[in-house]
C-alpha positions as CSV (number, residue, x, y, z in Angstrom):
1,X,22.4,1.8,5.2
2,X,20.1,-0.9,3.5
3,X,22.7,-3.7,4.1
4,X,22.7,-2.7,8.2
5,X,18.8,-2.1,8.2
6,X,18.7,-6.2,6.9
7,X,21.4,-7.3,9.2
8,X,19.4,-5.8,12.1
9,X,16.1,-7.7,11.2
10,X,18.2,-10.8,10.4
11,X,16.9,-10.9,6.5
12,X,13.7,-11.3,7.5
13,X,11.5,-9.9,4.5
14,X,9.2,-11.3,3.2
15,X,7.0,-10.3,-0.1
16,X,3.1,-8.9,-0.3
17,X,1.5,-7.8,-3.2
18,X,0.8,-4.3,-4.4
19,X,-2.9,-5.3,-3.2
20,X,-1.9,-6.2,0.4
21,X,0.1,-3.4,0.5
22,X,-2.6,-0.7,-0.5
23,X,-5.6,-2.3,1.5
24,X,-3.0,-2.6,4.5
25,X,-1.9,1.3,4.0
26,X,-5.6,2.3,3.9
27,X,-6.4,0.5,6.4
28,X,-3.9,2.0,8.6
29,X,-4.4,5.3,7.4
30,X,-8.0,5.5,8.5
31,X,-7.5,4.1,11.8
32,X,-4.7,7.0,12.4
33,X,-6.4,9.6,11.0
34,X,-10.3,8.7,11.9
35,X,-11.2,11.8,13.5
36,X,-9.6,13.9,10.9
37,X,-11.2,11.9,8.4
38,X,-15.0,12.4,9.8
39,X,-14.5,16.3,10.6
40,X,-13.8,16.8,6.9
41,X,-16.0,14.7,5.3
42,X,-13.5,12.4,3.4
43,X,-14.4,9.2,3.4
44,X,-15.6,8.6,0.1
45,X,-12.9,10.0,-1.0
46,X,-10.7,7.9,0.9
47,X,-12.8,4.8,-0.5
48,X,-11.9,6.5,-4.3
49,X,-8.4,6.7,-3.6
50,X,-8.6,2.8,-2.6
51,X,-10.7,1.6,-5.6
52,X,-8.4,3.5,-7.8
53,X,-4.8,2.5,-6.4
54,X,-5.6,-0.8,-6.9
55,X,-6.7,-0.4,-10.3
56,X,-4.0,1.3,-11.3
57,X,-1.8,-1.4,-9.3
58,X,-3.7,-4.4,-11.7
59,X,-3.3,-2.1,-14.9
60,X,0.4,-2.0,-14.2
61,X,1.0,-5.7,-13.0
62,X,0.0,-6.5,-17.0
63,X,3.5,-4.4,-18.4
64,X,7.2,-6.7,-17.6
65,X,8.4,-3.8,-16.4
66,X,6.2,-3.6,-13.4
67,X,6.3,-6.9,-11.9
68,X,8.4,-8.4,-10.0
69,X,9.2,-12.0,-11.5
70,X,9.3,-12.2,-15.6
């Protein structure tokens, strides 16, 4: 399934980092979900879950086993 999926988009990938990836997914996710986001009142939460991810994304970037090139 993978192997068609990259065929299709003619092995066009290309690499982010974990930060990209989070800021990009929040970023997103707000936009999508802005109303349900003020009518309960979770935007500092929302901002938590960012500033967290991404610690937990530098924290794991200093283990081998997490990153991507040795």
């Amino acid at each position: 399934m993978e192997f068609f999926i990259f065929q299709k988009i003619n092995f066009q990938i290309i690499l982010v980092s974990t930060y990209e990836f989070i800021k990009n997914y929040i970023f997103d996710f707000l936009h999508v979900s802005e109303n349900d986001i003020k009518q309960l009142e979770l935007t500092g939460h929302i901002q938590n879950l960012e500033t967290c991810a991404i610690f937990l994304a530098k924290v794991m970037l200093h283990n081998d086993y997490f990153y991507i090139f040795k």
